[in-house]
C-alpha positions as CSV (number, residue, x, y, z in Angstrom):
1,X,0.0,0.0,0.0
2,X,3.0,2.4,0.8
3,X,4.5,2.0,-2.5
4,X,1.0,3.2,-4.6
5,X,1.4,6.0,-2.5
6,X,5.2,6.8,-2.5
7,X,6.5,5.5,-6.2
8,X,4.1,8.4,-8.1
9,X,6.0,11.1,-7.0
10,X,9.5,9.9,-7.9
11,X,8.1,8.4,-10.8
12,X,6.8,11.9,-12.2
13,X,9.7,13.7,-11.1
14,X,11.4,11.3,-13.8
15,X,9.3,12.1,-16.6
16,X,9.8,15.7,-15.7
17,X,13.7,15.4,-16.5
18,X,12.9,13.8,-19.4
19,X,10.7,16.3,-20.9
20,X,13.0,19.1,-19.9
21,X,16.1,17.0,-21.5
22,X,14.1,15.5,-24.3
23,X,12.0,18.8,-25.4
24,X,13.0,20.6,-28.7
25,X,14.1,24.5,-27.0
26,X,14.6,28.0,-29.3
27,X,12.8,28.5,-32.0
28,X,12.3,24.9,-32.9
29,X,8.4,23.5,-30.9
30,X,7.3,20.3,-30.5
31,X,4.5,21.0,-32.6
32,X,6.3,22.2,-35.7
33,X,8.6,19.2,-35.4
34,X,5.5,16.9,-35.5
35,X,4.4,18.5,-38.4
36,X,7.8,18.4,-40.4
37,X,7.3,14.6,-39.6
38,X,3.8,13.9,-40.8
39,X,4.5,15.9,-43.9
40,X,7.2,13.8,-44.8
41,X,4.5,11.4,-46.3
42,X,1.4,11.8,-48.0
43,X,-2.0,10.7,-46.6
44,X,-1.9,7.9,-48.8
45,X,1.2,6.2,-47.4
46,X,-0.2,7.0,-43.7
47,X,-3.7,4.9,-44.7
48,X,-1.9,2.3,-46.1
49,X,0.7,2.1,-42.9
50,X,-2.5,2.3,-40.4
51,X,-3.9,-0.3,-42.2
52,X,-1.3,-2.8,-42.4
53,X,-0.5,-2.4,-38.9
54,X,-4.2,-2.6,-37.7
55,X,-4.3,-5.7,-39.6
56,X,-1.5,-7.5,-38.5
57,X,-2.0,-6.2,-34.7
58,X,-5.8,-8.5,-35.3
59,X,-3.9,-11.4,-36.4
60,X,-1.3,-11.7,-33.6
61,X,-4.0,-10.7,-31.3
62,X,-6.2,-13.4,-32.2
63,X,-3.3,-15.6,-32.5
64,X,-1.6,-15.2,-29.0
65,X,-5.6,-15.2,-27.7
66,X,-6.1,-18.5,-29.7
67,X,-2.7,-20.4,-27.6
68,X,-4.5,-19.2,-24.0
69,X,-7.6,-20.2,-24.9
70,X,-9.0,-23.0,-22.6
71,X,-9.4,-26.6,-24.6
């Protein structure tokens, strides 16, 4: 019980450093980043990705579902 009340604030303290280390500073922002990477393909090639992914995250789903699965 002690630990689900101690381990959030080290744990957020953590991501804290990382977002200050990690986080783009000047005149560079996250957002703009982002952007400069989802423009770097069309909306074609990100439908097509999705989809792929979508459908191979179903069959390993079902898959790794299908070996638990009581007999």
């Amino acid at each position: 019980m002690a630990a689900a009340i101690t381990m959030p604030i080290p744990i957020t303290l953590a991501e804290a450093t990382m977002a200050v280390i990690i986080l783009p500073t000047g005149d560079r922002s996250l957002l703009n980043l982002i952007r400069s990477h989802l423009s770097s393909r069309n909306a074609g090639s990100w439908a097509w990705q999705i989809a792929v992914s979508a459908v191979a995250y179903l069959l390993l789903y079902s898959f790794f579902g299908m070996l638990i699965y009581p007999s």
